[in-house]
N, C-alpha and C positions, 0 to 999 in steps of 0.2 A: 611225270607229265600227266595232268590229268585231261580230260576226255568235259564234252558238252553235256548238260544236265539232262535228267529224264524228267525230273520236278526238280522243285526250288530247294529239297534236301537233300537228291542223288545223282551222283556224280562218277562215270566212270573214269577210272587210275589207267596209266598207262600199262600194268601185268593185269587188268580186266579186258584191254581189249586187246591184247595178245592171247588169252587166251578163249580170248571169241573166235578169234580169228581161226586159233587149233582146231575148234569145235565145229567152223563152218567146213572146213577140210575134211575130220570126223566126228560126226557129234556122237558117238559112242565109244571116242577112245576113253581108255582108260585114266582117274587123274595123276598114275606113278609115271604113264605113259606120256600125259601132256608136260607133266614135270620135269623129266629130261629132256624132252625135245627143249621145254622154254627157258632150263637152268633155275626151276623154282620146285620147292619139294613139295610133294603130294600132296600135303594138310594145308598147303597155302594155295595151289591149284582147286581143291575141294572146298575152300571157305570161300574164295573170292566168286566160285561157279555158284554156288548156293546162296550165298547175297545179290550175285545178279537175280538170280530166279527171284528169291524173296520182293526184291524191290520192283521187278515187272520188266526188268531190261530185257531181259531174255527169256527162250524158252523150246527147250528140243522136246519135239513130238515124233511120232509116229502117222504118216499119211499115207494114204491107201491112192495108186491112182486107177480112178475108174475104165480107163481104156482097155486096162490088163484084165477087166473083171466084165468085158463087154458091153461094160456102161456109157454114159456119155456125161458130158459137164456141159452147164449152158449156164451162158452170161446172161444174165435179166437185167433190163434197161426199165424202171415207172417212173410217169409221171404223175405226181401225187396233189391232191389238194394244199392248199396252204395252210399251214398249222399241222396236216396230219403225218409229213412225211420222218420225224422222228418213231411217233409209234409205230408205222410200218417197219423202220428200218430195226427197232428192236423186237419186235415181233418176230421177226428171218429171222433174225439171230439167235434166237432161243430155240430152235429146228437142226437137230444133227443134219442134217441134207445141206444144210445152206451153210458153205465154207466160207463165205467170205461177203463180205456188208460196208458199203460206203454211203454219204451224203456227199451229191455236188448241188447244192442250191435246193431246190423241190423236186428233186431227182432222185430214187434210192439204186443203187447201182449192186449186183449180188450176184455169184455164184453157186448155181445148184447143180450137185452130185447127188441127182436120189438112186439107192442102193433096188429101185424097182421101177417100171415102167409104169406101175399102177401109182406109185408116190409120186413121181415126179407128173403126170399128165392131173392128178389130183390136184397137185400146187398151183401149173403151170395153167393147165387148163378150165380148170375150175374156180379154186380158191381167191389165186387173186386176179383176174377180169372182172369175178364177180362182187370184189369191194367195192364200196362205196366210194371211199378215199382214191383209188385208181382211176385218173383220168385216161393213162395209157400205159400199155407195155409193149418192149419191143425183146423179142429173143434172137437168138442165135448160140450153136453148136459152135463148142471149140473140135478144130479139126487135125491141130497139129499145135503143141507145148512148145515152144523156142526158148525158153527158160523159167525159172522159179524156185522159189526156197534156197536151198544151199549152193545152187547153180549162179545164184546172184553175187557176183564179185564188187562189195560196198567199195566206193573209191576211197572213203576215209580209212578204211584199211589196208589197203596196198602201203606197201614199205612195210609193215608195224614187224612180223616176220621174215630173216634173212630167206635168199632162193634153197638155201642148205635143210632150213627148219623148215620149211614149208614141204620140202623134196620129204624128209624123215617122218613128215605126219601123213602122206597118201597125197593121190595124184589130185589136181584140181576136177572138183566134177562138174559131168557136162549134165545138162538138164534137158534136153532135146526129147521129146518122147511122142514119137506116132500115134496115133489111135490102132489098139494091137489087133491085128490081124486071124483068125483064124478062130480056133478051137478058144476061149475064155477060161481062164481060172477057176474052179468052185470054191468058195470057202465054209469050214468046217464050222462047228460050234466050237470048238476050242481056237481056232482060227480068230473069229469074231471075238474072243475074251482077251485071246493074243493082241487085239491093233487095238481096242478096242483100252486097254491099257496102255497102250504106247501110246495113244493118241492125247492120255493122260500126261503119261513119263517118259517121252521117246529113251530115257537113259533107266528105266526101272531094271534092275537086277536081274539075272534068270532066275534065282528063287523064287521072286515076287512074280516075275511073272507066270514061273510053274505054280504056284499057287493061286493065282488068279483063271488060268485056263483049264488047270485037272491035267496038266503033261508034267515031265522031269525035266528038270532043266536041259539035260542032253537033249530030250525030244527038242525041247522049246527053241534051244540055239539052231539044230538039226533044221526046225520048220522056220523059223525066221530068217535062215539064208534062203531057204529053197524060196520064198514070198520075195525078198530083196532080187534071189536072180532073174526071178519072173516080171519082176518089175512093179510086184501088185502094192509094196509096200518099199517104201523110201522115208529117209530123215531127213528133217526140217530142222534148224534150228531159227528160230523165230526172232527176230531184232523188235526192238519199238525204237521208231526211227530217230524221235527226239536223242536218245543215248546218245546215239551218233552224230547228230546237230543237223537231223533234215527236219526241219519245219514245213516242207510243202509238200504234197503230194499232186499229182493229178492219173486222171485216166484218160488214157490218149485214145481215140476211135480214126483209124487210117482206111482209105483207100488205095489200094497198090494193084497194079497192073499186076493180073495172074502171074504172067513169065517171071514178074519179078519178085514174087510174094516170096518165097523158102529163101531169099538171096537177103532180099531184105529185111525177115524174121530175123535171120541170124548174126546178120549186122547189128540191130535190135541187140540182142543175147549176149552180145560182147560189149556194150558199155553198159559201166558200173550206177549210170543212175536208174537202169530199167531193172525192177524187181520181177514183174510177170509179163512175159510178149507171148502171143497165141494166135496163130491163124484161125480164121472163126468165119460161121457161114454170113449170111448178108452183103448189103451195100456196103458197108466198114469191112473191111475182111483180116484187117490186121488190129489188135486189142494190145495193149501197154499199157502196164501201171507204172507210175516213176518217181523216185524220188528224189527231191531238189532241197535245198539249204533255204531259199528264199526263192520271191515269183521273178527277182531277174534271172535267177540264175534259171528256174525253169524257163524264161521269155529264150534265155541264152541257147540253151540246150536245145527246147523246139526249132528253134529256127536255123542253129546254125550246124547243127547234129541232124534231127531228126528230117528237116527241112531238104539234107539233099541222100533221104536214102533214096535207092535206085527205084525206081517204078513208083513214087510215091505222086497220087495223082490229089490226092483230101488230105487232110489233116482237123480234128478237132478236139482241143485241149480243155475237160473240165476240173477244174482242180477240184481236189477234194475237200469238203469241210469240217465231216468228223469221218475216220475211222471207227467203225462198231465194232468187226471181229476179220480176223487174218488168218487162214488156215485151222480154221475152228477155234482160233483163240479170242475170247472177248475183249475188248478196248478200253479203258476209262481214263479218262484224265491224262492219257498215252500213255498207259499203264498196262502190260499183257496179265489180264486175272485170267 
């Protein structure tokens, strides 16, 4: 059975998206490991993972989440002149700080995690008010993660693995993540060459990555659990939605009665067409990105899903019209380079 195009040359087979499916469960299992679970041997597991990569379907990274490290992420909403709001939008994109880059119309829609107070208030508060091309910007704080990344359950993959195979690859993960509390993380210089690489190869070696940071692979595994327990670092494995046959995206901006907002985040979190839901400060206070097959099917979904979650008082749906970059990953042609 083959799978929806990513281009007009690439095409996922039915053992490519089983074994996406293994990888969103663990994207650092091993491929002798995904190969028994799936009834396909090693070498055929390890060509069809690395053709995916090659052609841009896919792609496991290493993400850091800022909460753990006493940071904060904020959503940036511009309003851009006509004509300029491409080069805005690649301009973010080429900035480690800026995870994430959409167009809905003259709109550039972005994601900033700066790793300092002085970076981010430089961007935010300086850099770009002060363009020319910015007619306007609106911020706001995410306050609370209700889902994301491997948290994200694609509906075109439900069924693809039996309850059996799925139970043998690890539990389903939840993605739910507070803003952490207390004392914050420090990270090292070897630390920083650790994710830093991942962020590269979520699946790189421990050699490579002992060679990359100046540790032993024992240290290297030793300190990437201790980073995973903490929360400071988690795996992504990255879709390009076309593979899977979503042609539409949008970014939803909600207003939800406080009492209701954690009830209705997580409502959010459990269907498979929401990629990232995020409680965030503002008049909008609940944030969703989504992905849909087509605009009925998202007219579908808004209104008849989204329409009766609990406390839900606004709703405003901008659909997206290019993807630039996804969890640090650049976009083209709906292609992850």
């Amino acid at each position: 059975m083959e799978g929806p195009e990513v281009a007009d040359s690439i095409k996922l087979e039915h053992d490519d998206v089983r074994i996406l499916r293994a990888l969103l469960i663990d994207p650092r299992a091993g491929f002798a490991a995904v190969g028994s679970v799936l009834g396909l041997s090693e070498l055929t597991v390890a060509r069809r993972y690395r053709r995916m990569c090659k052609t841009g379907a896919i792609r496991v990274v290493g993400v850091i989440d800022p909460g753990a490290l006493g940071q904060s992420q904020w959503l940036v909403r511009l309003r851009c002149r006509p004509g300029s709001v491409t080069a805005i939008a690649d301009a973010l994109a080429q900035r480690p700080d800026v995870s994430w880059v959409a167009l809905t119309g003259s709109e550039v829609l972005c994601a900033v995690r700066s790793r300092t107070r002085e970076q981010r208030d430089d961007l935010l508060g300086r850099r770009l008010p002060r363009a020319a091309a910015v007619l306007d910007i609106q911020t706001s704080v995410q306050l609370r993660q209700f889902v994301a990344g491997r948290g994200h359950y694609w509906a075109a993959l439900a069924g693809v693995l039996t309850p059996a195979e799925e139970s043998a690859l690890g539990p389903r993960p939840f993605a739910e993540r507070p803003v952490a509390r207390g004392q914050a993380m420090s990270l090292t210089d070897a630390d920083d060459k650790l994710i830093a690489t991942l962020a590269v190869d979520g699946r790189a070696s421990l050699v490579d990555l002992a060679a990359a940071s100046g540790l032993t692979p024992g240290r290297v595994s030793r300190r990437m659990q201790s980073l995973l327990a903490a929360g400071v670092l988690y795996f992504d494995v990255e879709v390009a939605p076309g593979a899977l046959g979503y042609r539409t995206r949008a970014n939803l901006s909600m207003r939800v009665h406080p009492a209701q907002l954690k009830t209705a985040g997580r409502a959010l979190a459990e269907m498979p067409e929401v990629a990232f839901a995020a409680a965030v400060s503002g008049p909008h206070n609940l944030h969703a990105v989504v992905h849909c097959r087509d605009l009925d099917e998202l007219f579908e979904f808004t209104t008849e899903r989204v329409g009766t979650l609990p406390g839900l008082e606004a709703l405003e749906v901008s659909p997206i019209s290019r993807q630039v970059k996804q969890v640090g990953t650049r976009i083209d042609g709906g292609r992850l380079i």
